[in-house]
C-alpha positions as CSV (number, residue, x, y, z in Angstrom):
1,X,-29.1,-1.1,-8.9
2,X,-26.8,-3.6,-7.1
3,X,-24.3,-5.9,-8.4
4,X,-24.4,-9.4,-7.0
5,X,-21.5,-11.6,-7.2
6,X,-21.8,-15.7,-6.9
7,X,-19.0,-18.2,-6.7
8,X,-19.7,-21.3,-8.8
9,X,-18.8,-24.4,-6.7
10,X,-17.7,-26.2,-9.8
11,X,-15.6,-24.6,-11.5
12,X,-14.3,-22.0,-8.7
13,X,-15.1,-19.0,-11.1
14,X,-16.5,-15.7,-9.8
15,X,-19.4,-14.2,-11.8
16,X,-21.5,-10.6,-11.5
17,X,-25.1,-10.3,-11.9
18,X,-26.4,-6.7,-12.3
19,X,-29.7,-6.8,-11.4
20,X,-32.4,-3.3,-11.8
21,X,-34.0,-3.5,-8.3
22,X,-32.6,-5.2,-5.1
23,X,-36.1,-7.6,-4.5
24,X,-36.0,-8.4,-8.2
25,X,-35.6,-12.5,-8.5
26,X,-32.2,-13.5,-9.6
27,X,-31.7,-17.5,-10.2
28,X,-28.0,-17.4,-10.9
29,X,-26.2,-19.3,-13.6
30,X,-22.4,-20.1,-13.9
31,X,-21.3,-17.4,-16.7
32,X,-18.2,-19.7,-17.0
33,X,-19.6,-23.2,-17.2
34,X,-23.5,-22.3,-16.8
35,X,-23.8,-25.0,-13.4
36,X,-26.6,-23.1,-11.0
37,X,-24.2,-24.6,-8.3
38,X,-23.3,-21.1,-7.4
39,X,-22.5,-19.8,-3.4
40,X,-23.5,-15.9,-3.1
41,X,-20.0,-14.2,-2.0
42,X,-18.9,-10.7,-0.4
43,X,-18.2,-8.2,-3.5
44,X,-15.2,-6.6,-3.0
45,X,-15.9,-2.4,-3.9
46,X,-14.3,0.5,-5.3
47,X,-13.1,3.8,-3.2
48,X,-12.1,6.7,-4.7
49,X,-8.9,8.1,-3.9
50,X,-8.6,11.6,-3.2
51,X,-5.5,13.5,-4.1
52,X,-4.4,13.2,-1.2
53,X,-4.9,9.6,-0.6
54,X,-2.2,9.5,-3.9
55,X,0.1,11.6,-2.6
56,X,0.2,9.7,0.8
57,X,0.4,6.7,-1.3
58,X,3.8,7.0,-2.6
59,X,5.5,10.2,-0.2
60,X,9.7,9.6,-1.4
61,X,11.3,9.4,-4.2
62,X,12.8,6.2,-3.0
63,X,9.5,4.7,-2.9
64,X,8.5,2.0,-5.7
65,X,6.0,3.1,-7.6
66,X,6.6,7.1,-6.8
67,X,7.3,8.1,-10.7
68,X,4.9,5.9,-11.5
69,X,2.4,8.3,-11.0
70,X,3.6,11.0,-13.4
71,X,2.5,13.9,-11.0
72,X,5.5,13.1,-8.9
73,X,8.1,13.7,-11.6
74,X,6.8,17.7,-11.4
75,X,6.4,17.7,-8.0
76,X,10.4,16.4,-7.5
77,X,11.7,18.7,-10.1
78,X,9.3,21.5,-7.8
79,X,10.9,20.9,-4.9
80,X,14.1,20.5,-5.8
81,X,13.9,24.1,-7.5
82,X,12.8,25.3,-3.9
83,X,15.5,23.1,-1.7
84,X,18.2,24.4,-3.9
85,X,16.5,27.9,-3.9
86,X,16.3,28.4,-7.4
87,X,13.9,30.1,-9.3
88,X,11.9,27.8,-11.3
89,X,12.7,28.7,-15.6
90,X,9.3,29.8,-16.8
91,X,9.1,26.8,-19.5
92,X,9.5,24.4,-16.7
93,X,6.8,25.4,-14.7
94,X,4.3,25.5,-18.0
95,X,6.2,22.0,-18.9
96,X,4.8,20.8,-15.6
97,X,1.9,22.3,-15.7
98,X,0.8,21.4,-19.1
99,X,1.8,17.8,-18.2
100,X,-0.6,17.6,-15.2
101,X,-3.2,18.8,-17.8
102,X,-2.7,15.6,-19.9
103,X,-0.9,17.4,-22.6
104,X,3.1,15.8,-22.8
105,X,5.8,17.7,-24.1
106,X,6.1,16.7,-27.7
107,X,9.7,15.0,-27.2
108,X,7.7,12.4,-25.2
109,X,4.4,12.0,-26.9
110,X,4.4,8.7,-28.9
């Protein structure tokens, strides 16, 4: 079931047609400003991002953006427990666990 995206040449606005079968007839209308002067234009489409591919994505602390993913806050406070060689206090770890579970320490939960 593809997703067709036009153009409209009047009023420059993109608009998305979902349509049930790829040789079903499609006579595109404006959403916008409802012209049918509408050019046919390369949709743009998702990827999904491995873990990995997020991890790569923002690799120091000194990156923007690197706590903005909140995974990275345990993972610093995890390896800076092992470059210090410290053993990790048993409520941290299930802190940082819990947190990568969705479930936020209740100091921070709004």
């Amino acid at each position: 079931m593809p997703v067709y995206e036009y153009r409209c040449q009047d009023c420059g606005k993109v608009s998305s047609f979902f349509i049930r079968s790829i040789g079903a007839p499609l006579e595109p209308v404006c959403a916008h400003c409802h012209s049918q002067n509408l050019r046919r234009r390369m949709s743009s489409f998702a990827t999904g991002k491995t873990t990995q591919s997020v991890h790569d994505s923002h690799t120091s602390p000194s990156d923007p953006g690197y706590y903005s993913d909140p995974r990275n806050i345990g993972r610093h406070v995890e390896s800076s427990f092992k470059r210090y060689g410290m053993e990790m206090p048993a409520q941290v770890r299930e802190t940082i666990e819990a947190a990568r579970e969705g479930n936020l320490p209740k100091e921070i939960n709004p």
